[in-house]
RODO-2510 file (C-alpha; in nm, 4 decimals, decimal comma):
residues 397
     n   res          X          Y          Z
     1     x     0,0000     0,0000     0,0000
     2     x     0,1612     0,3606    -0,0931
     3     x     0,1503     0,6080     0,1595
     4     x    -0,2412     0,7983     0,1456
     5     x    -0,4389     0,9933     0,3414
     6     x    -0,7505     0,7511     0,4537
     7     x    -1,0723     0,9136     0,4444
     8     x    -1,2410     0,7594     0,7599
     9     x    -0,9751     0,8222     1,0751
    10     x    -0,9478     0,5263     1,3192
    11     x    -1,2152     0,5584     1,6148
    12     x    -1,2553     0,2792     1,7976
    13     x    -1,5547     0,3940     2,0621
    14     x    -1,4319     0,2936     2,4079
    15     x    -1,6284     0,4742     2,6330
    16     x    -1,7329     0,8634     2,6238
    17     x    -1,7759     1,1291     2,9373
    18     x    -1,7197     1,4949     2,9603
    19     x    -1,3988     1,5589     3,2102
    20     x    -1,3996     1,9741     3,2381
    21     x    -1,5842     2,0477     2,9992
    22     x    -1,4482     1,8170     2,7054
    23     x    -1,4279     1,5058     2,5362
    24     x    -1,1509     1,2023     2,6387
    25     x    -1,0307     1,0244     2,3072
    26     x    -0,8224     0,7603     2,3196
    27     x    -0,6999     0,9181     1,9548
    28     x    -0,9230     0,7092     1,7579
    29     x    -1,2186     0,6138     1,9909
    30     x    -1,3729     0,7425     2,3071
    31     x    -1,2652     0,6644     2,6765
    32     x    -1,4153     0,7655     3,0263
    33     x    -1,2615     1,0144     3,2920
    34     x    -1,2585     0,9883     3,6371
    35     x    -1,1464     1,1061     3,9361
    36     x    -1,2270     0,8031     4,1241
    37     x    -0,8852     0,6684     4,2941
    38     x    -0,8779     0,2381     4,2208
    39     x    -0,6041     0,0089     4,3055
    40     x    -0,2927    -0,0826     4,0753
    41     x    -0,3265    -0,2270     3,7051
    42     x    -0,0320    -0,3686     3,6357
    43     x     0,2089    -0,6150     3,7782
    44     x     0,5715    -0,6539     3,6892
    45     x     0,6796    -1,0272     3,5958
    46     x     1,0049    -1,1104     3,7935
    47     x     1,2629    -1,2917     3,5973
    48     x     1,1508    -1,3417     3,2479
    49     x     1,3151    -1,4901     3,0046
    50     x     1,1529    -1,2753     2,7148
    51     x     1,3715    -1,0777     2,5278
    52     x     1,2960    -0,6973     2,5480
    53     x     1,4665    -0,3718     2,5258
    54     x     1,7147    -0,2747     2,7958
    55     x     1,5702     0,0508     2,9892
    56     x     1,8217     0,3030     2,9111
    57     x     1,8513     0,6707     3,0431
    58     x     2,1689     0,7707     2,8938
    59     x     2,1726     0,6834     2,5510
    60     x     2,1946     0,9748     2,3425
    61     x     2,0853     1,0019     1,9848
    62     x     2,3420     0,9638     1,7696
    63     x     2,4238     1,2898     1,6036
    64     x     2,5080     1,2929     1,2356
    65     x     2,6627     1,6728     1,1049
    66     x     2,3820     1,8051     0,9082
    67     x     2,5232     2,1630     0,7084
    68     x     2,2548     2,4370     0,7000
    69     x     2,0483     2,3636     1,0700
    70     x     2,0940     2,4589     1,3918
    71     x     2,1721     2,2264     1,6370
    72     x     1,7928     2,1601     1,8173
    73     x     1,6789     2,1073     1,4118
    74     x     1,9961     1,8491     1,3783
    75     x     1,8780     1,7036     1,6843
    76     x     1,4984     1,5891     1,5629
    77     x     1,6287     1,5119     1,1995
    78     x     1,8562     1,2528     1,3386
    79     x     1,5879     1,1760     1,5853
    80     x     1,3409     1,1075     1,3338
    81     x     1,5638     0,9651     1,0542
    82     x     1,6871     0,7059     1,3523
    83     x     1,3584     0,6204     1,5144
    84     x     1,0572     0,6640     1,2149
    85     x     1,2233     0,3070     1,0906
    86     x     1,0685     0,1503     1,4614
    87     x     0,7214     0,3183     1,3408
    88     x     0,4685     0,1529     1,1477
    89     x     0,1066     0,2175     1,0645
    90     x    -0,1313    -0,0473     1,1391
    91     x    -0,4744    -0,1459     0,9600
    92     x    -0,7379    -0,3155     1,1629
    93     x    -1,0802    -0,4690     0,9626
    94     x    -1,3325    -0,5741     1,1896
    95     x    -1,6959    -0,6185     1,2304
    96     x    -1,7504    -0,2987     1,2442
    97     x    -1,5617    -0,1804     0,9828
    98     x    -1,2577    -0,0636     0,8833
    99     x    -0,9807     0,1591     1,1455
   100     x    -0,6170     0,2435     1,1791
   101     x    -0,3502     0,3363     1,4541
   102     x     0,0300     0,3472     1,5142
   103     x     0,2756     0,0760     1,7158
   104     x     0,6468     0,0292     1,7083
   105     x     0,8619    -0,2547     1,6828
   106     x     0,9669    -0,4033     2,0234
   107     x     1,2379    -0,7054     1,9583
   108     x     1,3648    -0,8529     1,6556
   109     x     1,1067    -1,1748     1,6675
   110     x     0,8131    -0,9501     1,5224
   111     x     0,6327    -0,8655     1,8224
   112     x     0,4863    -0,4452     1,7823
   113     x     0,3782    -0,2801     2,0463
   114     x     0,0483    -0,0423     2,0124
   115     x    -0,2686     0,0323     2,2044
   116     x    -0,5642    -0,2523     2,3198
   117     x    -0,8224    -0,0494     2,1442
   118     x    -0,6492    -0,0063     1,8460
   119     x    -0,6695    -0,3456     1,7698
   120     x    -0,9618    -0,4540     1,9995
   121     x    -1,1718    -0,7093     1,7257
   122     x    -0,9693    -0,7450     1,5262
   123     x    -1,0290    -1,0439     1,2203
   124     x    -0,7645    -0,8548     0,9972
   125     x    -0,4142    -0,6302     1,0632
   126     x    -0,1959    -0,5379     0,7878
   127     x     0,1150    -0,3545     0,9495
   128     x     0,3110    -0,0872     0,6781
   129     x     0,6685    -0,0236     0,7944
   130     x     0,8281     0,3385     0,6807
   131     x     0,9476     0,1899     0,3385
   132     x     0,6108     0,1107     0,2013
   133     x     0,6733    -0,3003     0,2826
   134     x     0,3468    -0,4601     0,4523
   135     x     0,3064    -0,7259     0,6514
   136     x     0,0135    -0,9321     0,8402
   137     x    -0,0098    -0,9526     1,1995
   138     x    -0,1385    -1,1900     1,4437
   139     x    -0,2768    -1,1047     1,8095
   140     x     0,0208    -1,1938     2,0901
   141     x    -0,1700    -1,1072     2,3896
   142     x    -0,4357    -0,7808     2,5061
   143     x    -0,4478    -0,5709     2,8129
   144     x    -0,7746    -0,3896     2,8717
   145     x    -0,5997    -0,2788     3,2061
   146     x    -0,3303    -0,0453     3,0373
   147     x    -0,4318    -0,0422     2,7142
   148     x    -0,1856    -0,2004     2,5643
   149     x    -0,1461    -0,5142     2,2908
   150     x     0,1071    -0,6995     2,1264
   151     x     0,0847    -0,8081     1,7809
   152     x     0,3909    -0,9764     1,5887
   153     x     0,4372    -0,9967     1,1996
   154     x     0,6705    -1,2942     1,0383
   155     x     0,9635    -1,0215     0,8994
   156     x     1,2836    -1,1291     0,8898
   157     x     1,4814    -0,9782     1,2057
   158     x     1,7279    -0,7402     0,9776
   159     x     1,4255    -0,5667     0,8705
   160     x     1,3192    -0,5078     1,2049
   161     x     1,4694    -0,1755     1,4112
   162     x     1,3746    -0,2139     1,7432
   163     x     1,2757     0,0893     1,9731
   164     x     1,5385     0,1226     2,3597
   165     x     1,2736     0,1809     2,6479
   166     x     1,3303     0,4675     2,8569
   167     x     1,3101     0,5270     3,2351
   168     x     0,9303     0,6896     3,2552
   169     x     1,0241     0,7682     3,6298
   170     x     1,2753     0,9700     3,5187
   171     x     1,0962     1,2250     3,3463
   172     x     0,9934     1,5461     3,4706
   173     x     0,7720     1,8029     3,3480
   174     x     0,8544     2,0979     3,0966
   175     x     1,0900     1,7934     2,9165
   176     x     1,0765     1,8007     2,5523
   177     x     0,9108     1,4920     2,3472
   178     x     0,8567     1,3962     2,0185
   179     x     0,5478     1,1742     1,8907
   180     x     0,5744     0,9746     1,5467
   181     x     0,2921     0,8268     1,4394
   182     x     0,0117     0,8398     1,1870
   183     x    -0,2516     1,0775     1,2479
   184     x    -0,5692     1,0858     1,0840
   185     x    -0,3786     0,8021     0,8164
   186     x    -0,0912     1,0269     0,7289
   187     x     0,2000     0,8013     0,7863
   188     x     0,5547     0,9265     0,9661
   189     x     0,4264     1,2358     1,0945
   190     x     0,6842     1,4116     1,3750
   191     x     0,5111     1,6448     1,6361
   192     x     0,7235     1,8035     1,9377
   193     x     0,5930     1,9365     2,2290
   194     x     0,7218     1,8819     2,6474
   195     x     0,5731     1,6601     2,9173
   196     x     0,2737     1,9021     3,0706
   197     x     0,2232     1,7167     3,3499
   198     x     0,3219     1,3786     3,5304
   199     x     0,0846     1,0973     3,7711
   200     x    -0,1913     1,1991     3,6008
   201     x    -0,4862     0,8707     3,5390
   202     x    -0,6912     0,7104     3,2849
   203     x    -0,9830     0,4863     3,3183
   204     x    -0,9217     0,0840     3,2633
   205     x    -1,1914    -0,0884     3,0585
   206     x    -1,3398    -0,3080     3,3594
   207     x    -1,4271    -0,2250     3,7172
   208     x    -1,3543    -0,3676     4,0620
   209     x    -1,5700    -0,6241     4,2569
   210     x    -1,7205    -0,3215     4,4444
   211     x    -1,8351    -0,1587     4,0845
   212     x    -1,5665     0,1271     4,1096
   213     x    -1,3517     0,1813     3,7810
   214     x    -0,9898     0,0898     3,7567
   215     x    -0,7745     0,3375     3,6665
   216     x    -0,4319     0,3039     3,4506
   217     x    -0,1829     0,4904     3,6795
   218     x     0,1308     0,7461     3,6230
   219     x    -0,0004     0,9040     3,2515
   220     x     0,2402     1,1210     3,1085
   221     x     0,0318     1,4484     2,9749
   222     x     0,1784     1,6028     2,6833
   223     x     0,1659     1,8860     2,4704
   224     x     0,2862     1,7177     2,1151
   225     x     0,0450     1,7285     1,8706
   226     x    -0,1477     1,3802     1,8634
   227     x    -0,4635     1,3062     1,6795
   228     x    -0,7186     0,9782     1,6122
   229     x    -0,4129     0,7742     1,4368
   230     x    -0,1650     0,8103     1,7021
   231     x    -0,3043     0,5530     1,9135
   232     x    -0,0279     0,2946     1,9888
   233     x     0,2772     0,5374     1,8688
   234     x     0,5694     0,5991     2,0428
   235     x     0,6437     0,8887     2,2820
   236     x     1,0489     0,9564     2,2369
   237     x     1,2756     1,1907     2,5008
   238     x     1,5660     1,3822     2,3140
   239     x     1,7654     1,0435     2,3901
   240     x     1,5576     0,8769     2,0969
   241     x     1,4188     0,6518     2,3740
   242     x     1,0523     0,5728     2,3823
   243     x     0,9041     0,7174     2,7100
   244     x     0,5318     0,6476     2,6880
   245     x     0,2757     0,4859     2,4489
   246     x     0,0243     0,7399     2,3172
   247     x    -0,3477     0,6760     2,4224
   248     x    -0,5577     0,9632     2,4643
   249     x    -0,6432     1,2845     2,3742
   250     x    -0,9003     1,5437     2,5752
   251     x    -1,0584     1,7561     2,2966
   252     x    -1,3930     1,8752     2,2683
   253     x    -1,3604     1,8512     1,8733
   254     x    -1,1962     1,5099     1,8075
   255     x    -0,8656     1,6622     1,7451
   256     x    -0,5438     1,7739     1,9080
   257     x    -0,6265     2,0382     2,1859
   258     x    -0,2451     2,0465     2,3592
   259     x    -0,3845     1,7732     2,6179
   260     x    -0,2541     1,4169     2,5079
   261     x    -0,1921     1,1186     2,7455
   262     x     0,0670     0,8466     2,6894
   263     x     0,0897     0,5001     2,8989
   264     x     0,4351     0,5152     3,0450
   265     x     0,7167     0,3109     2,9415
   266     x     0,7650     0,1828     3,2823
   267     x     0,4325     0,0419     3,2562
   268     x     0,4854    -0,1234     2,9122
   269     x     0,7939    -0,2357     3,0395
   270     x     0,5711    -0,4814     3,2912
   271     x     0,3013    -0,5638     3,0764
   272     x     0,4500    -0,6330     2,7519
   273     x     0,6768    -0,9145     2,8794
   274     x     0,3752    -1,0936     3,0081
   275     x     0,1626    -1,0600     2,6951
   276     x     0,4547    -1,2288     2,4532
   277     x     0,5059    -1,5274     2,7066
   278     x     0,1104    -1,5525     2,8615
   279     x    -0,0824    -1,3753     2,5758
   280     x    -0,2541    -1,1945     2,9318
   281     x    -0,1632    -1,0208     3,2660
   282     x    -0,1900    -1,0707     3,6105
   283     x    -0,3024    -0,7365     3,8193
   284     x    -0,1569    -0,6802     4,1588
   285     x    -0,4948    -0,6149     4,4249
   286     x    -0,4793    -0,4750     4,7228
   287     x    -0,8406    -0,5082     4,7485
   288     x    -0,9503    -0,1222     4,8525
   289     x    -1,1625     0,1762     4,7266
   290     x    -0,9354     0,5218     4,8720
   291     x    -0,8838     0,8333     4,7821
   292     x    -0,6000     1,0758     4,8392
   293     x    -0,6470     1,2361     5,2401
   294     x    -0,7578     1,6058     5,1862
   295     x    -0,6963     1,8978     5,4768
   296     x    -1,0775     1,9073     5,5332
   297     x    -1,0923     1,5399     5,5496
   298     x    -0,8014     1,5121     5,7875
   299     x    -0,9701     1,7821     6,0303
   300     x    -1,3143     1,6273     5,9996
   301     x    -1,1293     1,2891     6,1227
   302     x    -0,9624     1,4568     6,3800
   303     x    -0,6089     1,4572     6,2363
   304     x    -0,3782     1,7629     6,2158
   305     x    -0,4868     1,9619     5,9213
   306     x    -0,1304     1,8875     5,7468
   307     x    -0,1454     1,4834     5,7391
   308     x    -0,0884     1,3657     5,4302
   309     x    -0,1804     0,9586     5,3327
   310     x    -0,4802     0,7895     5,1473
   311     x    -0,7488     0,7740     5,3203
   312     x    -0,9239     0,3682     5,2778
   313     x    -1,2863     0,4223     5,2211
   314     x    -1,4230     0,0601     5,1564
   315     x    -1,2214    -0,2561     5,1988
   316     x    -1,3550    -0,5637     4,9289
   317     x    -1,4702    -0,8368     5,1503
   318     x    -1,2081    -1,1410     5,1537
   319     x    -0,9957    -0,9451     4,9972
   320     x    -0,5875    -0,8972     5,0579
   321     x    -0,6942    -0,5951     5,2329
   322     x    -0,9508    -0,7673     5,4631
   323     x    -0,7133    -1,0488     5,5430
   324     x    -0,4434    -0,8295     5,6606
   325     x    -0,6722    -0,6074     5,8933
   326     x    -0,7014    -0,2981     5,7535
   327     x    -1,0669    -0,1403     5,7995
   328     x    -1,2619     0,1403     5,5326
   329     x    -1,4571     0,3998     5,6384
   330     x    -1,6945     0,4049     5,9727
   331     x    -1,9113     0,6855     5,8767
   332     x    -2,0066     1,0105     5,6433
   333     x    -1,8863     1,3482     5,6973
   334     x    -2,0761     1,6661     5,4713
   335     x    -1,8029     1,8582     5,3598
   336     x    -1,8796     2,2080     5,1263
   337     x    -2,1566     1,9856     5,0102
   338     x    -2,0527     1,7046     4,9446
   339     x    -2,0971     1,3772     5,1254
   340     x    -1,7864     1,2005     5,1834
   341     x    -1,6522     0,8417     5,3873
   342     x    -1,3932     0,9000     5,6658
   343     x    -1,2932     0,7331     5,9575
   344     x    -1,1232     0,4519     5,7764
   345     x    -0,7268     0,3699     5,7915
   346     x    -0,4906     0,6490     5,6547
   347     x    -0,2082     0,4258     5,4395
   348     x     0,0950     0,6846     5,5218
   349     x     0,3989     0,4422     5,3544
   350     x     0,4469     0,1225     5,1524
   351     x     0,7433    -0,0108     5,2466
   352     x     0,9512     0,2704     5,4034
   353     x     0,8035     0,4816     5,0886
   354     x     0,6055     0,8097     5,1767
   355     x     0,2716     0,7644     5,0517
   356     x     0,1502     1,1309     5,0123
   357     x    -0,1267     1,0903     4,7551
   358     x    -0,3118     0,7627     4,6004
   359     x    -0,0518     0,8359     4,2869
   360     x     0,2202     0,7487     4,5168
   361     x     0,0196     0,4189     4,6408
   362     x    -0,0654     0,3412     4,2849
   363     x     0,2876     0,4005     4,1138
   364     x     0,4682     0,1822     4,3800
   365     x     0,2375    -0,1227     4,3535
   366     x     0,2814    -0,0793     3,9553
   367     x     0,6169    -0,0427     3,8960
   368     x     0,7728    -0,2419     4,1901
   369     x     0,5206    -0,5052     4,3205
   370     x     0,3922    -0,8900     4,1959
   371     x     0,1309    -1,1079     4,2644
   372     x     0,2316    -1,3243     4,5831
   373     x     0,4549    -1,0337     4,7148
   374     x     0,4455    -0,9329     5,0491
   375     x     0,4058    -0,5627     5,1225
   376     x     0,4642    -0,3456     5,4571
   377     x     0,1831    -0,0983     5,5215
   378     x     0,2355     0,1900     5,7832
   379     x    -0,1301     0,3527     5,8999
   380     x    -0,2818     0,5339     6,1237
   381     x    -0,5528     0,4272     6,2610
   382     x    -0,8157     0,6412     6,4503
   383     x    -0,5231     0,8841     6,5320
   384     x    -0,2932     0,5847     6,6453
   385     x     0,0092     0,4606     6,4012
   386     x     0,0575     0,1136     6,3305
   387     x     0,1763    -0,1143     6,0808
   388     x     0,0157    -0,3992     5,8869
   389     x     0,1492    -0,7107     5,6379
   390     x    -0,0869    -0,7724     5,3142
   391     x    -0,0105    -1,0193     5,0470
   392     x    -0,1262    -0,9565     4,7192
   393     x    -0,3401    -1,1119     4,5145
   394     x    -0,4187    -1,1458     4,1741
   395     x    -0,7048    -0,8861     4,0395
   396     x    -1,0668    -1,0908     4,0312
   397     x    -1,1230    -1,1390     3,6707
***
């Protein structure tokens, strides 16, 4: 297939809410906000013997002398003439119809990362690498959790350019990224921009036992220009190193606004291993509904006004939670209008580890917890500190 500009963009309709006043896209279908704090989506596997990219934080792009440019344009040429080879456009048929998105090559067996949605249905890919060459592509494994897939086309390996994973947890905002993709069908299109904003959440595509919505934790918020296309395309640092997966866009008109969302690498870095050797994931579960202890909340409880923690407002019933003691809320306080559970445990730290807000509950059980693993849980409860042993359990399916 030659390069063209398809006439129907990619929207796959996850779900659709208004969050301040606009739309969430997950740039080519629909996804729901919330400000609900869930538990953890993603566990790390431990050991695996899957080949992936080595996490690299150093690893500068290699600068070629280009005549006639200054040295930030010489920068994102080589940047882009390096890295769009990793990029390919992908072509989904399903029942529904036709769609399209972005992914990038992971390893030198096949496997391509991109988004869950993108290829959510799918009876037919076609992936188009950057030199017009096509290939078909077979479903590896899906994770509704973080939104992320793993298909893998039979291409021999020197064909194959394989992206280097960066440290998401090294970023920090006002950072300048690049986004290569294929929005709206145009192939190997470059956009620039800097990380707006760090911790921020998505919604998952399932909800816990008690009905509330999982989350996807740590979303990098950008300002790059990303449209309905980008979905599954790589988010790169200045290193060339791929920091983020982009996922979502808030827009009230279906395009780029300045407000895009990208999984973090740290995240794929997880998941993906487990989709190429399971074809699924297992979810870490603490087995609680909590939100992030507020000044008001911490008065109407009692506490000094400056306590910071997250505050457990239901705990699932046989749950990891449950087994190791902890306790949810014990009644309702009105607060500026609002009705609101307090009196449960305050989670301060997870092993030795501040917890100041639920992000900082959330990113730890992510990025450096398993299924089976034993965690140490410093709380205060009813005023009094103490400190409490859960084992984690796989998420209920």
């Amino acid at each position: 297939m030659s390069k063209q500009l398809f006439t129907r963009s990619f929207i796959l309709i996850v779900m659709l809410v208004t969050l301040l006043g606009c739309g969430l896209l997950p740039l080519g279908g629909e996804a729901t906000s919330t400000n609900t704090s869930t538990e953890p989506l993603v566990v790390p596997v431990v050991g695996s013997a899957i080949e992936s990219p080595v996490i690299q934080t150093d690893t500068p792009v290699v600068s070629q002398p280009i005549v006639g440019y200054t040295e930030e344009e010489a920068t994102l040429i080589n940047l882009y003439e390096q890295n769009n080879p990793s990029v390919v456009h992908i072509r989904v048929l399903t029942n529904q119809g036709g769609g399209e998105g972005s992914g990038f090559v992971y390893d030198t067996q096949g496997h391509i990362i991109t988004n869950n949605h993108v290829v959510d249905g799918a009876q037919q890919i076609v992936v188009t690498f950057d030199d017009d060459t096509q290939a078909a592509a077979t479903v590896v494994g899906t994770d509704v959790q973080s939104d992320l897939a793993v298909i893998r086309v039979d291409v021999p390996a020197n064909q194959l350019v394989p992206v280097t994973l960066g440290d998401s947890e090294a970023l920090r905002v006002g950072q300048t990224v690049i986004a290569i993709g294929n929005p709206f069908g145009l192939e190997g299109t470059m956009t620039t921009g800097i990380v707006s904003a760090l911790g921020r959440q998505l919604p998952a595509g399932s909800t816990t036992p008690n009905g509330s919505q999982y989350v996807i934790p740590d979303i990098v918020q950008t300002d790059a220009a990303i449209n309905p296309g980008n979905s599954g395309g790589p988010l790169f640092n200045l290193q060339g190193e791929v920091i983020g997966v982009n996922t979502a866009i808030e827009s009230a008109v279906r395009s780029s606004s300045g407000v895009g969302y990208a999984v973090p690498s740290n995240i794929v870095a997880n998941v993906v291993p487990q989709l190429i050797s399971s074809g699924r994931v297992q979810h870490p579960w603490l087995g609680i509904s909590g939100m992030t202890l507020s000044t008001q909340v911490a008065e109407a409880m009692g506490l000094n006004n400056s306590q910071r923690g997250v505050l457990i407002s239901e705990v699932i019933s046989n749950g990891p939670a449950a087994q190791a003691g902890l306790r949810g809320a014990t009644r309702q306080a009105n607060l500026d209008g609002l009705t609101l559970p307090i009196g449960g445990d305050v989670i301060t730290s997870v092993d030795g580890r501040p917890v100041d807000e639920f992000d900082d509950l959330l990113g730890y059980i992510v990025q450096h917890t398993q299924v089976g693993q034993t965690v140490s849980l410093s709380v205060l409860r009813d005023g009094q500190p103490m400190t409490l042993n859960l084992t984690l359990a796989a998420r209920p399916s």
